[in-house]
PANU-839053 format. One record per residue: residue in three letters; chain; x, y, z of N, C-alpha, C in turn. Coordinates in nm, 2 decimals. Example, Ala and Ser with C-alpha at 12.3 -4.5 7.8 and 13.67 -1.06 7.14 Angstrom:
2
[node 'ALA', 'A', [1.32, -0.57, 0.78], [1.23, -0.45, 0.78], [1.32, -0.33, 0.78]]
[node 'SER', 'A', [1.28, -0.22, 0.71], [1.37, -0.11, 0.71], [1.29, 0.00, 0.79]]
This chain:
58
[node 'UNK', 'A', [0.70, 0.40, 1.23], [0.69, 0.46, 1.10], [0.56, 0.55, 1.09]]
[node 'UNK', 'A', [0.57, 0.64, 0.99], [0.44, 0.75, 0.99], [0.42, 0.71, 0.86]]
[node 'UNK', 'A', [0.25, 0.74, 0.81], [0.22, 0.79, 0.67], [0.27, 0.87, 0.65]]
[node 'UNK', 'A', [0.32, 0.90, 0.47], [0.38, 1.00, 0.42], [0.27, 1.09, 0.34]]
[node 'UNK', 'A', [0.31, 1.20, 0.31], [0.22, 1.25, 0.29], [0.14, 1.25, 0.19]]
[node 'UNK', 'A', [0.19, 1.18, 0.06], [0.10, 1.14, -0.02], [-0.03, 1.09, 0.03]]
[node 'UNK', 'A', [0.02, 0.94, 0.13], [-0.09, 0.87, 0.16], [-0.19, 0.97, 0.23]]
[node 'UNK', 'A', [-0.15, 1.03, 0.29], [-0.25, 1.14, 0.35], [-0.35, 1.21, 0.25]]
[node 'UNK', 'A', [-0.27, 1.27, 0.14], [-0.34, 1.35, 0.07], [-0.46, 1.27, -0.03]]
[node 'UNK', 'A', [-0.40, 1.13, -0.08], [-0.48, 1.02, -0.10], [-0.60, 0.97, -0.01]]
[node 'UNK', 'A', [-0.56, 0.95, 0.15], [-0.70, 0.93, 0.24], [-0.76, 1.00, 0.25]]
[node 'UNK', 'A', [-0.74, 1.13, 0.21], [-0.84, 1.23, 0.27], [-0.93, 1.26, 0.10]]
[node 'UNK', 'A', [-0.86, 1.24, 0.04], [-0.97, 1.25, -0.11], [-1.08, 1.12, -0.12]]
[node 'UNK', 'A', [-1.01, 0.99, -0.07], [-1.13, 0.85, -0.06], [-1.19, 0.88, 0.06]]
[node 'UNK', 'A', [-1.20, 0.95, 0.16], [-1.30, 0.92, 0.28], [-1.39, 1.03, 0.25]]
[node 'UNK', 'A', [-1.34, 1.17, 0.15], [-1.46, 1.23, 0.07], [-1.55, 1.20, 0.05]]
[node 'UNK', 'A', [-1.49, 1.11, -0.08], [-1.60, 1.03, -0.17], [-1.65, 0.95, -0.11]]
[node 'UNK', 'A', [-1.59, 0.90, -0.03], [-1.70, 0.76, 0.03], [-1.81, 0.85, 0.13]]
[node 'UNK', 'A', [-1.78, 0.96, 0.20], [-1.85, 1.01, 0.26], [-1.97, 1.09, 0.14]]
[node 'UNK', 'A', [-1.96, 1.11, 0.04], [-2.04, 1.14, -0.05], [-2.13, 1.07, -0.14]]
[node 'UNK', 'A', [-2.10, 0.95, -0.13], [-2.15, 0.83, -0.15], [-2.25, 0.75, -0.04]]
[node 'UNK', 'A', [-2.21, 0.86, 0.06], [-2.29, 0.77, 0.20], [-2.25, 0.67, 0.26]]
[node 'UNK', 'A', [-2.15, 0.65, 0.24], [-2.11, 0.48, 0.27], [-2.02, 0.51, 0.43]]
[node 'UNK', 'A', [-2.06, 0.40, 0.47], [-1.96, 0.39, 0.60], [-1.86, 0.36, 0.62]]
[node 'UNK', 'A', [-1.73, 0.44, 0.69], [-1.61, 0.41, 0.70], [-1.59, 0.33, 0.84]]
[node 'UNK', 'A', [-1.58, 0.15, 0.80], [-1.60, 0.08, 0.94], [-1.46, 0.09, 0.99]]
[node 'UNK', 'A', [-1.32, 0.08, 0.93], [-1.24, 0.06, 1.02], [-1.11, 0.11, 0.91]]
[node 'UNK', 'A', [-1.04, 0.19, 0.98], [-0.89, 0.28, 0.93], [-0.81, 0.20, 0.99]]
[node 'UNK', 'A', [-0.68, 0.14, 0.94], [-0.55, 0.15, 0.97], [-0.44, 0.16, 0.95]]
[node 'UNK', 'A', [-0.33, 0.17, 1.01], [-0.17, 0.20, 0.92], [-0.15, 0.07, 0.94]]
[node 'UNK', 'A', [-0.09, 0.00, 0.85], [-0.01, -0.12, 0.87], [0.09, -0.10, 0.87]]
[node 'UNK', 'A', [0.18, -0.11, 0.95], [0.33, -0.07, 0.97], [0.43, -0.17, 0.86]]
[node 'UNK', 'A', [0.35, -0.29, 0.90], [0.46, -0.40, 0.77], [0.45, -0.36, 0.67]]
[node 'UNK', 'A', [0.40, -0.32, 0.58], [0.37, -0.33, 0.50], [0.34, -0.14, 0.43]]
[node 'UNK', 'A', [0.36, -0.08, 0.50], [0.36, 0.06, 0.56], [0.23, 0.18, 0.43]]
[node 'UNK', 'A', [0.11, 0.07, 0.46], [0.03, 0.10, 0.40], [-0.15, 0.14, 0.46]]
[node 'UNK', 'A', [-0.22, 0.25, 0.46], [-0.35, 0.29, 0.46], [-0.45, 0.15, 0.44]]
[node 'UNK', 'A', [-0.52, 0.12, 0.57], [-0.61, 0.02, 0.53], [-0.73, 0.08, 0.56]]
[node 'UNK', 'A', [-0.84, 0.11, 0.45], [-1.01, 0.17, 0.46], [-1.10, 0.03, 0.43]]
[node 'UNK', 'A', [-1.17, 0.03, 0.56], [-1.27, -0.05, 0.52], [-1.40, 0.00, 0.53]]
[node 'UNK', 'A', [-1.51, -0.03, 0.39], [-1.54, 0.05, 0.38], [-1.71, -0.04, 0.36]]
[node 'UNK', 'A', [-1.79, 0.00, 0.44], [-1.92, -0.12, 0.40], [-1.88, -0.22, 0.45]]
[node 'UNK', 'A', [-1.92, -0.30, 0.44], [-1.88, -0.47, 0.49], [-1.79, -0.52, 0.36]]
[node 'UNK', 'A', [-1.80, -0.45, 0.26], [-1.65, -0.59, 0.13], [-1.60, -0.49, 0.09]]
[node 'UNK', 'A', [-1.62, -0.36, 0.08], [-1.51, -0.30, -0.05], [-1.37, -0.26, 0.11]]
[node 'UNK', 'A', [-1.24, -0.31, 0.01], [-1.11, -0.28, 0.07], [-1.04, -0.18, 0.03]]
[node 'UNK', 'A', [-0.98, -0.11, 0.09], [-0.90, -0.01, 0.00], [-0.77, 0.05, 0.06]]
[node 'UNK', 'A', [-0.65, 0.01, -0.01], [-0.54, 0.05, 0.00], [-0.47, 0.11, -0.03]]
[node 'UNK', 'A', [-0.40, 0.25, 0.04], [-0.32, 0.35, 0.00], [-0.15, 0.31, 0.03]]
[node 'UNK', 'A', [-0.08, 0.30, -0.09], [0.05, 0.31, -0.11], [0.13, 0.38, -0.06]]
[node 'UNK', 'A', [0.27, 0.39, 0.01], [0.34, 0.52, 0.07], [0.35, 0.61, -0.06]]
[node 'UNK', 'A', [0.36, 0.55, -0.20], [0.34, 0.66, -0.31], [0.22, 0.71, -0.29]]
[node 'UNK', 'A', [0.11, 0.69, -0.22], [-0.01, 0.79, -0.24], [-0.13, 0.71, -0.35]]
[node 'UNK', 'A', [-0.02, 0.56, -0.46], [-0.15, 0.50, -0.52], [-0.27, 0.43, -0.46]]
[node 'UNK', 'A', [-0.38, 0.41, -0.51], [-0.47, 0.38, -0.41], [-0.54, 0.24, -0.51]]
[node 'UNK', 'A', [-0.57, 0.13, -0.38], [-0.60, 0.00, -0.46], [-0.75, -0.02, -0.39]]
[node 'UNK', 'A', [-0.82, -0.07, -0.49], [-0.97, -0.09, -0.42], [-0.99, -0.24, -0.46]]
[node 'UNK', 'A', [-1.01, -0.29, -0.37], [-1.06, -0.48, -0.38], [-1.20, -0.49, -0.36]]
């Protein structure tokens, strides 16, 4: 499975901001199960992009 392109258009607006913020992007992945964007970002903030493109921050 691929990201669709929401999620894309979604990742690439949060690694903006986080890069505008200074913050460090430690680890990207696709999760295939679950077929969702994983940003980790600092050591605690989590963040998840939906195949809709919504975006969840833990």
């Amino acid at each position: 499975m691929e990201s669709t392109a929401q999620q894309l258009k979604s990742f690439y607006r949060m690694v903006v901001r986080i890069s505008n913020l200074l913050q460090p992007v430690n680890l990207v992945r696709y999760d295939e199960r679950v077929e969702r964007i994983v940003i980790l970002v600092g050591e605690t903030i989590q963040i998840e992009i939906l195949p809709n493109g919504e975006v969840l921050i833990q």
